[in-house]
N, C-alpha and C positions, 0 to 999 in steps of 0.2 A: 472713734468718732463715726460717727453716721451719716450717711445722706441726708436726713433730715436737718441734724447740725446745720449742713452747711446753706440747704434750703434757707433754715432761720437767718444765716449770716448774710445771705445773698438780701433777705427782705429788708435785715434789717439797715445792709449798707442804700438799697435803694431808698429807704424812707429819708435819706442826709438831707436831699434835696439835688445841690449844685456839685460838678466834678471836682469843685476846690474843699469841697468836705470831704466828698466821697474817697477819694483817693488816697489821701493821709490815712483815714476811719482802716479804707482796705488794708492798707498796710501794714498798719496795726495789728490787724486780727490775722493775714497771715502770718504775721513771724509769730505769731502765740501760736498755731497751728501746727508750725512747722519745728519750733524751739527754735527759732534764728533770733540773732541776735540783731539782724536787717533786712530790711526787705528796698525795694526802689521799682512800683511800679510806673511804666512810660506809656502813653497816649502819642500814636504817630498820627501826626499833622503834615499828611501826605500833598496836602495842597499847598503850603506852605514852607514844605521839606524840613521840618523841626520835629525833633520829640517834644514832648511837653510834658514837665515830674511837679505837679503840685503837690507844693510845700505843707508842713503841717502850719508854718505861719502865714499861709493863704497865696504867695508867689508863686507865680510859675517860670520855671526856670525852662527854656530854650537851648538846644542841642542842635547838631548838624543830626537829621533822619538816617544818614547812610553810613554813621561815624560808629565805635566800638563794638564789644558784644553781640548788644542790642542790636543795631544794624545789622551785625552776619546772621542773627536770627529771625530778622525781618526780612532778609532776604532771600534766605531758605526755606522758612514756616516751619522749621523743627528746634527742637529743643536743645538745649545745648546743657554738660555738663562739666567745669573744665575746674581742674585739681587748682590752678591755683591763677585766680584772675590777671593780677598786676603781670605775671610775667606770660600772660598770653599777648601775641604780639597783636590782635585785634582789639586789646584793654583800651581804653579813653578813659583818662579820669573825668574830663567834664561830663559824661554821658552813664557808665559802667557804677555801681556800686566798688567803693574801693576796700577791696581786701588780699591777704593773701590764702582767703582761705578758700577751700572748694565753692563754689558757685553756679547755683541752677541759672540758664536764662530759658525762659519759656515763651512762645509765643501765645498772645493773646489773640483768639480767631474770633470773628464776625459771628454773632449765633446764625444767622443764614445764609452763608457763605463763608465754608472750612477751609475757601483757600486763599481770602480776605485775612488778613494779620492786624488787626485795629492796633495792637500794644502788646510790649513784651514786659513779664514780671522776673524780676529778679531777686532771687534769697537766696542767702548764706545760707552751702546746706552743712550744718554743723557735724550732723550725722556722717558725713562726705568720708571725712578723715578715719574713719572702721577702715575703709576701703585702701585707703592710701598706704599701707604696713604692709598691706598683702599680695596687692593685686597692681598696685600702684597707681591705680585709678579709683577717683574718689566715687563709694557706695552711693545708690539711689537705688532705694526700695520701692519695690510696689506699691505699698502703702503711701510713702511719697510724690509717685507720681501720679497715683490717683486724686492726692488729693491738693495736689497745684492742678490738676488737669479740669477739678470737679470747680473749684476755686474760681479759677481762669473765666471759665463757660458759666460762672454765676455772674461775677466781676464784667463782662463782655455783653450779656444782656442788660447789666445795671445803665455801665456806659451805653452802650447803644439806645434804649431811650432816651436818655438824657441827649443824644445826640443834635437832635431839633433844636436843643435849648442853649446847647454851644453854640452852637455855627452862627444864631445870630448876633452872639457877643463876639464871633471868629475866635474862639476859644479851642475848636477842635474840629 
C-alpha cells in the first residue's frame, strides 16, 4: 500500500460528515489495512474526562479518560505493544479492546501539536504472534507501524476539523 492509499482513505473517511460516522467508517478500514480482526478507535473528552468510542450503531459509549491501556497511552503519548491484553494489569474491559491477543495501543496526536494526544487506536495485531514463539514478545513491523502511524495523522486531521462541529453538540 502506498501513501496515496491512504491519502484516498483519509478523503474519503472525511467526506462521512459527523464523528458518529466517521469513526465506525475508520475503523473499519483499519482492521482491512491491518488484517485485524478489531480495531476500537477512542476520542478523549479531556474537558469532561471521558473517552468517547462511537458505535457503528451510532452510540457513544463513555469511559473513565485515565482508566485502561488507553489511559497509560494517553498519558505517555507513545505507543504501546503488549503480547497479551486481558492479562496486562492496566486492561479495563469497559474502555480496552477485549482480547487475549497481542494488542497495538497508539496514540492519536493533534496534526499541530505532537505532544497534544486527541485519541488513542487500538488493533489486534494478528501479526503479533510471529513474534511470540521466538522472542516472546509480540512482532511489529515497520510496515505496520508506519502504517497506523500514516493512519493515525490522517484519522487526527479528519477529526480535528470536524472538531468545531462537536463541541457545539459537547460531543468532543
Amino acid at each position: 500500500m502506498t501513501y496515496c492509499f491512504f491519502l484516498k482513505i483519509g478523503f474519503q473517511i472525511s467526506s462521512l460528515g459527523e464523528l458518529k460516522d466517521i469513526i465506525p467508517h475508520a475503523e473499519k478500514k483499519l482492521a482491512s489495512i491491518m488484517s485485524s480482526s478489531a480495531t476500537k478507535i477512542l476520542l478523549a473528552d479531556r474537558k469532561n474526562g471521558h473517552w468517547l468510542h462511537y458505535t457503528l450503531s451510532g452510540e457513544v459509549q463513555r469511559s473513565a479518560l485515565n482508566s485502561g491501556l488507553a489511559g497509560m497511552v494517553l498519558k505517555y503519548g507513545k505507543h504501546e505493544c503488549v503480547n497479551n491484553a486481558y492479562a496486562h494489569q492496566q486492561f479495563n474491559g469497559q474502555v480496552d479492546l477485549e482480547t487475549s491477543m497481542p494488542l497495538i495501543i497508539w496514540p492519536m496526536k493533534g496534526p499541530h501539536d505532537e505532544s497534544e494526544v486527541i485519541g488513542v487506536i487500538e488493533v489486534i495485531n494478528v501479526k503479533g504472534i510471529e513474534g511470540l514463539a521466538t522472542t516472546n514478545q509480540a512482532k511489529l513491523s515497520t510496515y505496520d507501524i508506519e502504517a497506523i502511524e500514516f493512519f493515525s495523522n490522517q484519522l487526527a486531521r479528519v477529526i480535528y476539523d470536524k472538531l468545531p462541529k462537536a463541541k457545539e453538540t459537547k460531543e468532543v
